[in-house]
N, C-alpha and C positions, 0 to 999 in steps of 0.2 A: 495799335493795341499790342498787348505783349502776347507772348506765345501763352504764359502762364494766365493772364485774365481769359485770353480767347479759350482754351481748354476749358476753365471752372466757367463760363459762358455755355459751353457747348454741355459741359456737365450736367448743368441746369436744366439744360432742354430737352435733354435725354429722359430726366424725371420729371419734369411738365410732360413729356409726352406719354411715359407710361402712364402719371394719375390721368390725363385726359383719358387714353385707352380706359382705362376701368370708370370711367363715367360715361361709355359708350359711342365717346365723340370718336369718328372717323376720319384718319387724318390722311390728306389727301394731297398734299404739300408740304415740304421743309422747306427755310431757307427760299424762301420764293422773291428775286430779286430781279427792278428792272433800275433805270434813272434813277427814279428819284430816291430807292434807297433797297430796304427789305423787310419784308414779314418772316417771323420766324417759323409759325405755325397758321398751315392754311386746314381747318375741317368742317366737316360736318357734325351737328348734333339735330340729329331729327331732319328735319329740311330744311333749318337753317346753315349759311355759312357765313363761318365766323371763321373772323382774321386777328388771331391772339399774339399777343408782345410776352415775349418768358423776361423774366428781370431776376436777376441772380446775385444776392450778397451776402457777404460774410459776416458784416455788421447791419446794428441799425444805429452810427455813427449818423448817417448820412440820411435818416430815416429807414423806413421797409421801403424793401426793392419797388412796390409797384409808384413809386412817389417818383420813381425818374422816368412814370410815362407822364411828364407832364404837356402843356398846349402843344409846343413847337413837335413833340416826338407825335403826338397824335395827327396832329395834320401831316406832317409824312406818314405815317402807317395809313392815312386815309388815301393819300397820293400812291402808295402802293397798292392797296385795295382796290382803289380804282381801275388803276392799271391793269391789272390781274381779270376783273370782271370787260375789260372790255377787250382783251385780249383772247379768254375763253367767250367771246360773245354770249353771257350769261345776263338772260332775263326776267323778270321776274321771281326773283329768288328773295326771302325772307333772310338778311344779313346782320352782324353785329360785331363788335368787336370784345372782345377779353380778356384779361390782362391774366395771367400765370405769376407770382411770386413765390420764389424759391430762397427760404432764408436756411444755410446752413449753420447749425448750432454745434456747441462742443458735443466729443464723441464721434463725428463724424456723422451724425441725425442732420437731418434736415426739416422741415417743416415746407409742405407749398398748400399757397391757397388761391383758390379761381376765383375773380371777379367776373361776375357776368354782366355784359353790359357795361362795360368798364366808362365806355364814353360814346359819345355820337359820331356820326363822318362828319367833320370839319377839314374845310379844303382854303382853309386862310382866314 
């Protein structure tokens, strides 16, 4: 990845994470990475925990951003997830996943919107 994508990547997340803050979610991990890959955004919202994917583009050439969480990307964010929950030996916890879409528009605006629920744990 280029230096230039991985910045406006990290851009992205920077403002997923402040609209999460103003929706109260409590975010308790960035960048959370083992094996098999990485979650970008580990929080809380209420007593659930939720493990959100930020997706960040310029166009919708390619579709909106949140179309490239597609199967293969979820079942690794689930592989991550996983991993994470059994590594803070966390049990019984009420969990989900999220998806963040961050489309920047002329001007320099951007637009993000949260899917909640975005998909199920799918482990293959």
């Amino acid at each position: 990845m280029t230096k230039g994508r991985k910045d406006f990547g990290k851009a992205g997340e920077e403002l997923a994470a402040k609209y999460l803050r103003k929706r109260k979610y409590k975010i308790i991990k960035r960048n959370y990475s083992c094996p098999y890959g990485e979650i970008d955004i580990i929080a809380l919202d209420g007593k659930s925990l939720v493990f959100i994917e930020v997706k960040t583009r310029s166009s919708t050439t390619f579709g909106p951003p949140q179309s490239a969480v597609d199967r293969k990307k979820q079942i690794q964010i689930s592989k991550v997830a996983t991993d994470f929950i059994k590594r803070k030996k966390i049990t019984r916890m009420d969990m989900r996943f999220d998806v963040v879409s961050v489309q920047l528009l002329p001007g320099d605006e951007f637009r993000v919107e949260l899917i909640r629920n975005a998909f199920d744990l799918c482990l293959g």
